[in-house]
DSSP file (Angstrom, degrees, kcal/mol; ACC not computed):
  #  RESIDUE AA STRUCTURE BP1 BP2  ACC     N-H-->O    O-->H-N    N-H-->O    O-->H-N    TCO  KAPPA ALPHA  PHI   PSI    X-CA   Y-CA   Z-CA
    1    1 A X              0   0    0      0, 0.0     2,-0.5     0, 0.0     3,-0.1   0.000 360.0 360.0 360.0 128.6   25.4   -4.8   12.1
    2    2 A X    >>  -     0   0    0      1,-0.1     4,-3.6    54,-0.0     3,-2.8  -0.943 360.0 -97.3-126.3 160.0   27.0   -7.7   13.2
    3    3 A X  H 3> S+     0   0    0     -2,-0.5     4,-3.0     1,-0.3     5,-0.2   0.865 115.2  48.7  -5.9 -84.4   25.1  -11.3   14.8
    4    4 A X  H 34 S+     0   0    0      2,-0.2     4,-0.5     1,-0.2    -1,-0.3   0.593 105.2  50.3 -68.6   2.6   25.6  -10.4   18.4
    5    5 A X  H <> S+     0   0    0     -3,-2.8     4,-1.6     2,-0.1    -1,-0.2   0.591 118.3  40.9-104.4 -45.6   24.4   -7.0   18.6
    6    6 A X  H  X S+     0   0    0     -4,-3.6     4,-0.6     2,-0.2    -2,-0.2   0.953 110.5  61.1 -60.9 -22.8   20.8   -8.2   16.6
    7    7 A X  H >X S+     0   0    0     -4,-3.0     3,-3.5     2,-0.2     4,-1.8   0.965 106.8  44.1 -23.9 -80.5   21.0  -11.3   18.9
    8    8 A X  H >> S+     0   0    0     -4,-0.5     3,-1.6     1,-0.3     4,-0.6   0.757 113.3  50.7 -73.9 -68.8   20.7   -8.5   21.6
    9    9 A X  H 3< S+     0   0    0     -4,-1.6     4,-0.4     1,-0.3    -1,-0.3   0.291 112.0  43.2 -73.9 -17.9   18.0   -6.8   19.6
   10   10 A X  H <X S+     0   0    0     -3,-3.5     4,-1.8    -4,-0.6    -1,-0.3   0.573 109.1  61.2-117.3 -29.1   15.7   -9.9   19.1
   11   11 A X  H <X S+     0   0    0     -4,-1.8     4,-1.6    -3,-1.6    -2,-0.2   0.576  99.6  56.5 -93.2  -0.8   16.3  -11.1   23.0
   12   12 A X  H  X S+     0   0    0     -4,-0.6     4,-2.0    -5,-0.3    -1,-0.2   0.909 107.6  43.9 -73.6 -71.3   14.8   -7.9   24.1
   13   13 A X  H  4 S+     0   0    0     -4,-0.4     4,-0.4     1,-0.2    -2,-0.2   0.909 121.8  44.4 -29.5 -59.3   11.4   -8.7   22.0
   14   14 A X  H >X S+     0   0    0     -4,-1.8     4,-4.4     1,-0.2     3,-2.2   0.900  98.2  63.3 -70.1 -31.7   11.7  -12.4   23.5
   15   15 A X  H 3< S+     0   0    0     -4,-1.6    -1,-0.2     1,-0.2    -2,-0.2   0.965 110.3  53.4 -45.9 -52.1   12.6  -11.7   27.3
   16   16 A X  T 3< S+     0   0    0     -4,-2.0    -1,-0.2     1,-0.2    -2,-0.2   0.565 117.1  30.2 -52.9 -25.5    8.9  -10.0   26.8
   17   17 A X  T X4 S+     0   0    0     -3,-2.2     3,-2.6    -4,-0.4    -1,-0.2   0.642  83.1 127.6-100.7 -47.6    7.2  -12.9   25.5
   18   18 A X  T 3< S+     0   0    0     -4,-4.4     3,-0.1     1,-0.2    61,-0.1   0.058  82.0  10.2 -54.2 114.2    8.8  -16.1   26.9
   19   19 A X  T 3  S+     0   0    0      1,-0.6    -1,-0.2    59,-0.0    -3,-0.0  -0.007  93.9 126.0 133.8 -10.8    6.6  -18.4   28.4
   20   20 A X  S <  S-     0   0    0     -3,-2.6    -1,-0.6     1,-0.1     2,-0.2  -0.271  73.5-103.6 -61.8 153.7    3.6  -16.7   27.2
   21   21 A X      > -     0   0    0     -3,-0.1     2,-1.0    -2,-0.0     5,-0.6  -0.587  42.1-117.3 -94.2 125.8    0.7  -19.1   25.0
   22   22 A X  T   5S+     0   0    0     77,-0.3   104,-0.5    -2,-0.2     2,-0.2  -0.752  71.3 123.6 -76.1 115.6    1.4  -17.9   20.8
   23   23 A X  T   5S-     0   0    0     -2,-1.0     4,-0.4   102,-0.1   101,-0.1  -0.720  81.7 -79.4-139.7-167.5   -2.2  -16.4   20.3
   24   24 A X  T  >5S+     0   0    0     -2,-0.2     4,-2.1     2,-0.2     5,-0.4   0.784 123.9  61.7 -66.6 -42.3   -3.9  -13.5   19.4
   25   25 A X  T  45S+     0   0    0      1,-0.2    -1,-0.2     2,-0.2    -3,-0.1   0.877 101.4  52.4 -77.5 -11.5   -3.4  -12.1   22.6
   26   26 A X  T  ><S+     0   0    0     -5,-0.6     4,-2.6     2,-0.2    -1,-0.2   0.688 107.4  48.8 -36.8 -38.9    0.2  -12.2   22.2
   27   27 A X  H  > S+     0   0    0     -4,-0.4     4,-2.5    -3,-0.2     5,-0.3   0.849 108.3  56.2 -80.7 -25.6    0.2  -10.4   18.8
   28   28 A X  H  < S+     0   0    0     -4,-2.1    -1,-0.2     2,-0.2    -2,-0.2   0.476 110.6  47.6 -72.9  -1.5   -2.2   -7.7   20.7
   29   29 A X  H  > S+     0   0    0     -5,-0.4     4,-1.8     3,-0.1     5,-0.3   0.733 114.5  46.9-103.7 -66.9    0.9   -7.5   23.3
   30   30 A X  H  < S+     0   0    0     -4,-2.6     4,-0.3     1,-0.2    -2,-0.2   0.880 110.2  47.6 -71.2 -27.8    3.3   -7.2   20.6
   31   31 A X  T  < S+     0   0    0     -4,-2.5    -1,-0.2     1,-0.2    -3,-0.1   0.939 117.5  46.1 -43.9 -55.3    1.6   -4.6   18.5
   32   32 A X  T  4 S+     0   0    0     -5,-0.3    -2,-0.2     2,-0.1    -1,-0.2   0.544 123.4  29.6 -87.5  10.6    1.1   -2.6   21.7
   33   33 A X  S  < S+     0   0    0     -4,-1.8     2,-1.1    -3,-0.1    -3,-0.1   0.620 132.8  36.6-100.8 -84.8    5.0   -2.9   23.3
   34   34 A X  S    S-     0   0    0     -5,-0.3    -2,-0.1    -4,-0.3    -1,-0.1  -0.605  84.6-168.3 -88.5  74.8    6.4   -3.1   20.3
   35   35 A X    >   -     0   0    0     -2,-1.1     3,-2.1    -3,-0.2     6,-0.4  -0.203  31.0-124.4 -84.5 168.5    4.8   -1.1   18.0
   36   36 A X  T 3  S+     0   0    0      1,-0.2    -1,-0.1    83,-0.1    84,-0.1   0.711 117.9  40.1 -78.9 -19.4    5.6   -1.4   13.9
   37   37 A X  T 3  S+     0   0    0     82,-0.1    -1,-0.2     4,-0.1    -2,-0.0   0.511  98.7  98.4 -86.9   1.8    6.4    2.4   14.3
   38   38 A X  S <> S-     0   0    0     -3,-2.1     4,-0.6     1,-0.1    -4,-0.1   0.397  91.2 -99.6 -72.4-152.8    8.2    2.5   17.5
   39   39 A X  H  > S+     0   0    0      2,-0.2     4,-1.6     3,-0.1    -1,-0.1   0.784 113.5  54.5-104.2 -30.9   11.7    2.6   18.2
   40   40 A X  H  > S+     0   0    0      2,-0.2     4,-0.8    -7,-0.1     5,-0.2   0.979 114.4  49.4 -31.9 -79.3   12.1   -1.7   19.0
   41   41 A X  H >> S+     0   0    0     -6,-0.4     4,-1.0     1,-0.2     3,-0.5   0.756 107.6  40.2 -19.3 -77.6   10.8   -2.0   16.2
   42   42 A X  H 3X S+     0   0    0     -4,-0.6     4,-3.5     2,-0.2     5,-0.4   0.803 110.2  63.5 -68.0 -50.7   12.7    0.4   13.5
   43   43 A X  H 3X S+     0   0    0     -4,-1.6     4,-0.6     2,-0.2    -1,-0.2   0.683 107.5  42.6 -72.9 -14.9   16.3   -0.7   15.2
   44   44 A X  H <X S+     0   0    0     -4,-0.8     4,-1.7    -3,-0.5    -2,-0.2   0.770 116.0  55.3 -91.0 -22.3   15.4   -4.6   14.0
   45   45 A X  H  X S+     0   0    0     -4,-1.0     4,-0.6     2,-0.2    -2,-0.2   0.919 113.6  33.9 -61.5 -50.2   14.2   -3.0   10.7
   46   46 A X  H >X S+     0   0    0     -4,-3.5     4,-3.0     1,-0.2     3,-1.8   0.958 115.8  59.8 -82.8 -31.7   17.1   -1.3    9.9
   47   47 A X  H 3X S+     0   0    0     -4,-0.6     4,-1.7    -5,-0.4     5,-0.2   0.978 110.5  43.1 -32.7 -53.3   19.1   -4.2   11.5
   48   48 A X  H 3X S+     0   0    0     -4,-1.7     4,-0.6     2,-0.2    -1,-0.3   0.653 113.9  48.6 -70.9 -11.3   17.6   -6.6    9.0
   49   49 A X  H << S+     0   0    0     -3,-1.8     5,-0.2    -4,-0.6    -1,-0.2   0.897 111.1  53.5 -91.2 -61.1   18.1   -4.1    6.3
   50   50 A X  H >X S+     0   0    0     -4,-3.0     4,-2.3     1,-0.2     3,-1.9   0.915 114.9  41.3 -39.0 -88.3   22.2   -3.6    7.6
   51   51 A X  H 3X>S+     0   0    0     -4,-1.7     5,-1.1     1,-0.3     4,-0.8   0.682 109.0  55.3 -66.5 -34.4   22.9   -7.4    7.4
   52   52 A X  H 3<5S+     0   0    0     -4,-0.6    -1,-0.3     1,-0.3    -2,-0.2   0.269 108.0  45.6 -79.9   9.4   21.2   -8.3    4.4
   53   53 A X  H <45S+     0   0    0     -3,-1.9    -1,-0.3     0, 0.0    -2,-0.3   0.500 111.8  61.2-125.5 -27.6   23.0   -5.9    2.4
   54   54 A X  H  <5S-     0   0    0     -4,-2.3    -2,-0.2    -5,-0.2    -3,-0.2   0.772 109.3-130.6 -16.0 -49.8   26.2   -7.6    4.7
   55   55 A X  T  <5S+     0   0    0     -4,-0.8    -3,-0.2    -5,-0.2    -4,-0.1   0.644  85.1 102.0  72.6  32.2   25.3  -10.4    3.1
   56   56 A X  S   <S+     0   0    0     -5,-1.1     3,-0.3     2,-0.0     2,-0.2   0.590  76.2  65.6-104.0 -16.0   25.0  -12.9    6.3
   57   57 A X  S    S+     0   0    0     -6,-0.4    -2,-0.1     1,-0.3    11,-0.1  -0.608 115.2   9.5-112.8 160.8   20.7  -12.7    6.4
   58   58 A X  S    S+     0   0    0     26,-0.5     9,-0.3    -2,-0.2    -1,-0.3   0.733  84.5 149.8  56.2  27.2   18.9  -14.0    3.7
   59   59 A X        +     0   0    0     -3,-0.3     2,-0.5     7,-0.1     9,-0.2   0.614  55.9  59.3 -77.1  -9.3   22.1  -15.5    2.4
   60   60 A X  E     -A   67   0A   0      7,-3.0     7,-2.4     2,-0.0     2,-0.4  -0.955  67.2-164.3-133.6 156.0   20.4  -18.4    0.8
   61   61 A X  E     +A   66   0A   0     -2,-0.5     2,-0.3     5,-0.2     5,-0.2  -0.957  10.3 173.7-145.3 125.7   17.7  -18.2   -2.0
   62   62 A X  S    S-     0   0    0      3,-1.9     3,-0.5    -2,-0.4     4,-0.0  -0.804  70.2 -11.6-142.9  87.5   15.1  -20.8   -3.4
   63   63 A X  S    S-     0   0    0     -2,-0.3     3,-0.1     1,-0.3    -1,-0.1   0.788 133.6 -44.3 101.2  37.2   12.4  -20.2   -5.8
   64   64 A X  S    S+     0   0    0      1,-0.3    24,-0.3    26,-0.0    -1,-0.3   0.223 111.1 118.3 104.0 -43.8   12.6  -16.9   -5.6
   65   65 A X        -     0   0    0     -3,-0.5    -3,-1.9    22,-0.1    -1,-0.3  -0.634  49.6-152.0 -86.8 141.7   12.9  -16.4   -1.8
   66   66 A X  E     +A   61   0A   0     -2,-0.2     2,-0.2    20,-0.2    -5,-0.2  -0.804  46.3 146.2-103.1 150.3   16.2  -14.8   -0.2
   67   67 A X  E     +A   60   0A   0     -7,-2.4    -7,-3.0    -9,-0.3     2,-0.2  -0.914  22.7 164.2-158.7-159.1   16.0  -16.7    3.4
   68   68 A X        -     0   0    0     -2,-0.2    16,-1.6   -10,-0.2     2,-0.4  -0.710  43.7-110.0 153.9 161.6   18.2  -18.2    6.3
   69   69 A X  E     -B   83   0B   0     14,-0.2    14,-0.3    -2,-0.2     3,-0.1  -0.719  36.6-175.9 -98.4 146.5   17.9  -19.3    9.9
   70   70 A X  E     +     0   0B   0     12,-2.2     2,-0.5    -2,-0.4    13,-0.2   0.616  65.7  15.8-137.6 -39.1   20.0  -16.4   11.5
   71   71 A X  E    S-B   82   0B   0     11,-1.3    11,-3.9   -64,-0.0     2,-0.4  -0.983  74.8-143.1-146.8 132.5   20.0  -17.6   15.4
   72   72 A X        -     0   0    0     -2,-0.5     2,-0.7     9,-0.2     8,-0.2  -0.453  39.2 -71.3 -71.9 145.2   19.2  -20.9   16.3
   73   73 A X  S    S+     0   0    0     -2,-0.4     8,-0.2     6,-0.1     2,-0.2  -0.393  73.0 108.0 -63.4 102.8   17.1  -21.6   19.6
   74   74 A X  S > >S-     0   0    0     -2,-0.7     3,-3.6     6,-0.4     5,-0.5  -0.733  76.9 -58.0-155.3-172.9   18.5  -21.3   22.8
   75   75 A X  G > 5S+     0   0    0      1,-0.3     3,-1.2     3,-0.2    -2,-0.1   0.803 121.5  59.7 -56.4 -33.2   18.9  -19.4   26.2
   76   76 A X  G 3 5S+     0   0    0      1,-0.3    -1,-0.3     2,-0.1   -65,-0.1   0.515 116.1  35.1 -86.4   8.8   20.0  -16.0   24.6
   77   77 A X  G X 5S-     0   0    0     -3,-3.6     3,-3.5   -63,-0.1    -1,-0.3  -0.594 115.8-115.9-148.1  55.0   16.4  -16.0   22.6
   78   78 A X  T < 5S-     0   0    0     -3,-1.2    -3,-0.2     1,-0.3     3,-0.1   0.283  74.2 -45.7   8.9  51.4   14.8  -17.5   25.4
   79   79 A X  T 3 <S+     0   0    0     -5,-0.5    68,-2.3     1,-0.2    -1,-0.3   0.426 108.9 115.5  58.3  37.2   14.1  -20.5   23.3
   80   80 A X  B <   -D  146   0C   0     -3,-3.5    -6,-0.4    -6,-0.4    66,-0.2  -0.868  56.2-139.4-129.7 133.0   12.7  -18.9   20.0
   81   81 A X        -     0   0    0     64,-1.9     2,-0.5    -2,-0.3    64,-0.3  -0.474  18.9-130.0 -94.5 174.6   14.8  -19.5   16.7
   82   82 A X  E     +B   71   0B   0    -11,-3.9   -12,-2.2    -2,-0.2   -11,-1.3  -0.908  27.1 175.0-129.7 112.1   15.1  -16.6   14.4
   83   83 A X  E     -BC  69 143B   0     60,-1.4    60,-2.9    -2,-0.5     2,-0.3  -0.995  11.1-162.8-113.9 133.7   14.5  -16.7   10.8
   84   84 A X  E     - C   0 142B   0    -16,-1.6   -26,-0.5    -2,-0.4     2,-0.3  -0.990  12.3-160.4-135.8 117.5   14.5  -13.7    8.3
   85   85 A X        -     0   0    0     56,-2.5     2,-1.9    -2,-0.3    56,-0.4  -0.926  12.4-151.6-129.5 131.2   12.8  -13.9    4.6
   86   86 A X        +     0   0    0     -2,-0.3     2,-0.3    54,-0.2    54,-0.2  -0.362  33.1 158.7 -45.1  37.2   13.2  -12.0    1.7
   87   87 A X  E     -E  139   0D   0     -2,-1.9    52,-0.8    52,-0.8     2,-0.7  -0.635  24.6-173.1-114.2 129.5   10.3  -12.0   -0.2
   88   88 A X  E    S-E  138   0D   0     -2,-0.3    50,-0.2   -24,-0.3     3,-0.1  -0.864  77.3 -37.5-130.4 128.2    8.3   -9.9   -3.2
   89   89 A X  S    S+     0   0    0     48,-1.6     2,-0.3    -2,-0.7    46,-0.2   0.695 105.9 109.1  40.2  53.1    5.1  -10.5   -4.3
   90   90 A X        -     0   0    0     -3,-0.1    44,-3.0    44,-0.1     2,-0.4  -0.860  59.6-130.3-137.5 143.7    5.3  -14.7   -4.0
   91   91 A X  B     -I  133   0E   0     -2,-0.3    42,-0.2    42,-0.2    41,-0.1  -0.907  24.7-154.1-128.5 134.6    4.0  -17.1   -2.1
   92   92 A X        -     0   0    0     40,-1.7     2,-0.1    -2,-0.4   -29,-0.1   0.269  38.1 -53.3-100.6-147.3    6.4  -19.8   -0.5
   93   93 A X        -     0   0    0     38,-0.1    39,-0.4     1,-0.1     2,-0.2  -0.459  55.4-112.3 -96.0 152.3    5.9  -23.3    0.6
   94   94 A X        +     0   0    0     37,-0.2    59,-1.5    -2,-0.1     2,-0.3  -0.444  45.4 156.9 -90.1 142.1    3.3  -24.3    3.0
   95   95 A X  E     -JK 130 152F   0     35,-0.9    35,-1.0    57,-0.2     2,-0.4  -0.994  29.7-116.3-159.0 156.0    4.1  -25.4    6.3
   96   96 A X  E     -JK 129 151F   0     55,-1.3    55,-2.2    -2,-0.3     2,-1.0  -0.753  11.8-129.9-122.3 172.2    3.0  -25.8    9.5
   97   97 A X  E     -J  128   0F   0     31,-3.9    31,-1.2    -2,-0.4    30,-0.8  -0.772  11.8-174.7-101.5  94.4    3.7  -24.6   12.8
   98   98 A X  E    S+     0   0F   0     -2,-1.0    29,-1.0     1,-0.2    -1,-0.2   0.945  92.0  16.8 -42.7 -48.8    4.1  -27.4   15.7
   99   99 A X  E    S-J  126   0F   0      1,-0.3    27,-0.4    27,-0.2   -77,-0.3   0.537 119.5 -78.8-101.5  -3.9    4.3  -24.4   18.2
  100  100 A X        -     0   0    0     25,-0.5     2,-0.4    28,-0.2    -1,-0.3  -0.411  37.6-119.1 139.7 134.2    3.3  -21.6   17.1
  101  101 A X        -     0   0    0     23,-1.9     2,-0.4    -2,-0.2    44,-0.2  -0.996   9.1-159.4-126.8 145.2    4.9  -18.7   14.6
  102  102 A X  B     -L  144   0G   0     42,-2.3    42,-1.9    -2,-0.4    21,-0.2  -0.917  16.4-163.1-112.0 114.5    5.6  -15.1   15.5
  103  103 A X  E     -F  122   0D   0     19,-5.2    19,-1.6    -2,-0.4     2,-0.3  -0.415   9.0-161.9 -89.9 163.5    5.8  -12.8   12.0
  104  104 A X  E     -F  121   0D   0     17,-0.2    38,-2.0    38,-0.1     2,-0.3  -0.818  15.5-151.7-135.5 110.9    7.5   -9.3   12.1
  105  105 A X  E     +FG 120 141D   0     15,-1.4    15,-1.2    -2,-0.3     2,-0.4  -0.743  21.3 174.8 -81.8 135.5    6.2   -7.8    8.9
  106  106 A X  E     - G   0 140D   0     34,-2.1    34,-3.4    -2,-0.3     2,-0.2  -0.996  17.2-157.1-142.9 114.5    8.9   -5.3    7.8
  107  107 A X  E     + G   0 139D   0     -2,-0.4    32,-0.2    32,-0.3     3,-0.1  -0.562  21.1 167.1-119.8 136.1    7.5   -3.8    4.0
  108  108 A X  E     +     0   0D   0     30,-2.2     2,-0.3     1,-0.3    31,-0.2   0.235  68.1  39.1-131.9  -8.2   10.7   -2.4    1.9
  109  109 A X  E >  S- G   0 138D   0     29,-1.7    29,-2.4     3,-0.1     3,-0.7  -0.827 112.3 -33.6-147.3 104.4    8.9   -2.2   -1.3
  110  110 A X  E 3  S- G   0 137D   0     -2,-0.3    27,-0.2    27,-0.3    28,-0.1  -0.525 102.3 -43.8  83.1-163.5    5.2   -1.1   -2.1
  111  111 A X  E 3  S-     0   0D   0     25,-0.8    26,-0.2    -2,-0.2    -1,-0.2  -0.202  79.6-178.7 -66.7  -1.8    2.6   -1.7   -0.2
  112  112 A X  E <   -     0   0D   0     -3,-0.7     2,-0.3    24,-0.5    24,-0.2  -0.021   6.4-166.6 -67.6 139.1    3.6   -5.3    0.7
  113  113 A X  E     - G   0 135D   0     22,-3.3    22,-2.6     5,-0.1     2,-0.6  -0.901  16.2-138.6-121.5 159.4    1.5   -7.4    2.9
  114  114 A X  E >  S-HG 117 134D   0      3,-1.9     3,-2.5     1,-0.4    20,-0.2  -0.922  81.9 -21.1-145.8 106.8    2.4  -10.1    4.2
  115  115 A X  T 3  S-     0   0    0     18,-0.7    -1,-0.4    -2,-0.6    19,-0.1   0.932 133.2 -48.6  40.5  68.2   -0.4  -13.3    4.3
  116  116 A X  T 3  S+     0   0    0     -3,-0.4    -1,-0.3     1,-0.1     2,-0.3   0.073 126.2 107.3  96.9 -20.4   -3.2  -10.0    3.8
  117  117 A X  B <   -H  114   0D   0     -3,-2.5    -3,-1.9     3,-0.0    -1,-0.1  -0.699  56.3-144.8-124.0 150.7   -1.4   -8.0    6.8
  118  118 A X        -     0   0    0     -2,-0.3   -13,-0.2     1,-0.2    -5,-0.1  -0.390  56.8 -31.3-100.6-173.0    1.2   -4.5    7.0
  119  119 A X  S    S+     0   0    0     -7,-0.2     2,-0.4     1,-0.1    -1,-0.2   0.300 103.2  85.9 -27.2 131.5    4.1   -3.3    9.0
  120  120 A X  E    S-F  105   0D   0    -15,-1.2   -15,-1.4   -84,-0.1     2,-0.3  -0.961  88.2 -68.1 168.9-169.7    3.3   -4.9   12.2
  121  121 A X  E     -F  104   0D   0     -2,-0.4     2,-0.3   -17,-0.3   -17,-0.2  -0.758  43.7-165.9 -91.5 148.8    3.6   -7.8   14.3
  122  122 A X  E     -F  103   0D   0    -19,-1.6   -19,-5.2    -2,-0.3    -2,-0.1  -0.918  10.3-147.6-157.7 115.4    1.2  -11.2   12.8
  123  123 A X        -     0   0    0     -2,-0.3   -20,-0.4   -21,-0.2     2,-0.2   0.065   9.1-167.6 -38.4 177.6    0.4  -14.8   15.5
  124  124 A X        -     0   0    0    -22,-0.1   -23,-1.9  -101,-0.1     4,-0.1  -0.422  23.4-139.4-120.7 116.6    0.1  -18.3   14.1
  125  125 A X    >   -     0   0    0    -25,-0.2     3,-0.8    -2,-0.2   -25,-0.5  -0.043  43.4 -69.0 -53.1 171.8   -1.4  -20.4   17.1
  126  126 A X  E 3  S+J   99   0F   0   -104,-0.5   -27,-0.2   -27,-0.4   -28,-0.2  -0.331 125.4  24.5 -61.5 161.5    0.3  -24.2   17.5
  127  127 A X  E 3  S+     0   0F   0    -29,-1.0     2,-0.5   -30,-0.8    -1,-0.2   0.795  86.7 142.2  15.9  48.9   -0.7  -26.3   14.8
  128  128 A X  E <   -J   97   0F   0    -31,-1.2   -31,-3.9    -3,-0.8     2,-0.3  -0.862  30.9-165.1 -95.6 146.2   -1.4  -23.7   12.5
  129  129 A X  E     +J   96   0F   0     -2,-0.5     2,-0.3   -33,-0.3   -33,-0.2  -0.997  14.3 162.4-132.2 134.9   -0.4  -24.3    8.7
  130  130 A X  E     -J   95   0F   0    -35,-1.0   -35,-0.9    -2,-0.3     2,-0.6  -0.933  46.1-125.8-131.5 143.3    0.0  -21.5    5.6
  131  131 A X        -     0   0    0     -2,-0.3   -37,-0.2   -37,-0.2   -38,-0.1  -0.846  47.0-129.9-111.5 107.5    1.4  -21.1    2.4
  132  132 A X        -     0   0    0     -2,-0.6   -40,-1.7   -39,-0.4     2,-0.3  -0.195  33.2-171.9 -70.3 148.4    3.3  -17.9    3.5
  133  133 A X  B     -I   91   0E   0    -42,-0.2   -18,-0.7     2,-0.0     2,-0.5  -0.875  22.6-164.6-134.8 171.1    2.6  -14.7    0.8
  134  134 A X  E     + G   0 114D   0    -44,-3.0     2,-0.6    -2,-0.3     3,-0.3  -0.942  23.8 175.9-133.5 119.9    3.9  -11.6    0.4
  135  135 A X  E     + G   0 113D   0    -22,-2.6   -22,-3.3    -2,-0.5     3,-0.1  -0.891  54.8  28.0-135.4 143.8    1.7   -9.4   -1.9
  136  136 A X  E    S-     0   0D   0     -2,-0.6   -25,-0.8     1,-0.3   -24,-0.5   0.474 120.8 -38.9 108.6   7.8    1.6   -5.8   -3.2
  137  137 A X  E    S- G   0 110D   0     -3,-0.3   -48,-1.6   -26,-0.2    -1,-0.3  -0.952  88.2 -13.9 161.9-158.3    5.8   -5.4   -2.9
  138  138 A X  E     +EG  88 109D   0    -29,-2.4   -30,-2.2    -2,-0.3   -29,-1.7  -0.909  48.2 164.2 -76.4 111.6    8.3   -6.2   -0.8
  139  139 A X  E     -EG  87 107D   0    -52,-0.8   -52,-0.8    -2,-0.2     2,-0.4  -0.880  37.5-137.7-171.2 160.2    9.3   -7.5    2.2
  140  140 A X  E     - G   0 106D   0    -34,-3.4   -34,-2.1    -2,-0.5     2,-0.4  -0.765  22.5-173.2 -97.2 136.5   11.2   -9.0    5.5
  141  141 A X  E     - G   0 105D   0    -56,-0.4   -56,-2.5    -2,-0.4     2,-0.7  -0.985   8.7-161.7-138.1 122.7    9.1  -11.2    7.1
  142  142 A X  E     -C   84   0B   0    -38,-2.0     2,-0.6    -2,-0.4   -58,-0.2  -0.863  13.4-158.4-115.6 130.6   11.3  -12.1   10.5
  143  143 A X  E     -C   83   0B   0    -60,-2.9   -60,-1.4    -2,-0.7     2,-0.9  -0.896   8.7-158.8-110.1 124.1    9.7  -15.5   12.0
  144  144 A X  B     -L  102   0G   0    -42,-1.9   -42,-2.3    -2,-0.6     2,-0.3  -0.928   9.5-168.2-103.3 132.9   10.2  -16.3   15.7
  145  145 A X    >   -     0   0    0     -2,-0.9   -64,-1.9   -64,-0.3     3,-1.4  -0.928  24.9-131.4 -98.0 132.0    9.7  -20.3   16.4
  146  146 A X  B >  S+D   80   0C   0    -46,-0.3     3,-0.5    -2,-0.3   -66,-0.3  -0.836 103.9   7.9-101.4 112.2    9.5  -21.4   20.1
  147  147 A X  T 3  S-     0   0    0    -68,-2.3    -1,-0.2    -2,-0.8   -67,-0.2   0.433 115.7 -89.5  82.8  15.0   12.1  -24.3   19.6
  148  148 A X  T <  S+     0   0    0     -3,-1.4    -1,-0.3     1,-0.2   -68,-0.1  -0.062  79.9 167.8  87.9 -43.1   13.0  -23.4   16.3
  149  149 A X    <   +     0   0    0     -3,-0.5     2,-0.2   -52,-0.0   -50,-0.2   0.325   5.5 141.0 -72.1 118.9    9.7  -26.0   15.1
  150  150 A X        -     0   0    0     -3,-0.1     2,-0.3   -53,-0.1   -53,-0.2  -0.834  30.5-163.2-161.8 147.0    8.5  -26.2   11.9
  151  151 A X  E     -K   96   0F   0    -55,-2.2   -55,-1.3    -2,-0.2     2,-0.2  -0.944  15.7-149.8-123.9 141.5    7.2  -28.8    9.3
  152  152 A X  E     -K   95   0F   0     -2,-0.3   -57,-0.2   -57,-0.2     2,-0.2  -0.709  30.3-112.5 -95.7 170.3    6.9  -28.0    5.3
  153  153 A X              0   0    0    -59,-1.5    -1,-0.1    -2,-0.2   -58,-0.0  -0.332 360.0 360.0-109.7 144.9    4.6  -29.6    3.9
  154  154 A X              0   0    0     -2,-0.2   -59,-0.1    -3,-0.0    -2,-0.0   0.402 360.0 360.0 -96.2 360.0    5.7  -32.3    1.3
């Protein structure tokens, strides 16, 4: 798996979304396009699986969490950064979302659900804040940001 072909794999998901309000009814659009069993889907799973056993995703690790920013935001993710994190049975630092977050929960280990929810697609409206968790397992929790935007929490 190299960068530009999941680049290519993640701008499919966004061409679908961009310009759209991050809501609920967006996560009821991405469940039903891109469903957590479908074929979209399963080629970013094993993508994400592929590079992080590469050792370019998740490449950097804090408290426990493998993470990394993997494509920044711009015209070829139709203005959505890409972040992919490693995480089992933790919860990491709370932060909020200026614009919005879009999770892809991707379970490798147990049962894990990811802030209560499985394999699937998961909203955060604008100004939403979480302490993201992963409980029951394992799992890659792929965040898309509409401008890259996020604040932790101090």
């Amino acid at each position: 798996m190299t960068l530009e072909r999941f680049q290519a794999l993640i701008a499919r998901i966004t061409a679908a979304i961009q310009g759209r309000p991050v809501d609920k009814q967006l996560e009821t659009l991405l469940n039903e396009r891109f469903p957590a069993m479908g074929e979209d889907f399963e080629a970013i799973a094993r993508a994400c699986r592929e590079a992080v056993a590469a050792g370019w995703m998740c490449d950097r690790e804090h408290g426990g969490i493998r993470y990394g920013r993997v494509i920044k935001p711009g015209p070829a993710t139709h203005g959505y950064s890409v972040d992919v994190v490693d995480m089992q049975d933790i919860a990491g630092p709370r932060h909020a979302h200026p614009n919005g977050e879009i999770d892809m929960i991707m379970p490798t280990e147990g049962d894990a659900r990811f802030d209560g929810h499985g394999r699937g697609w998961l909203v955060y409206g604008p100004g939403s804040v979480h302490s993201p968790t992963v409980s029951g397992g394992r799992a890659y929790v792929l965040y898309l940001l509409p401008q890259g935007a996020i604040e932790f929490s101090r």
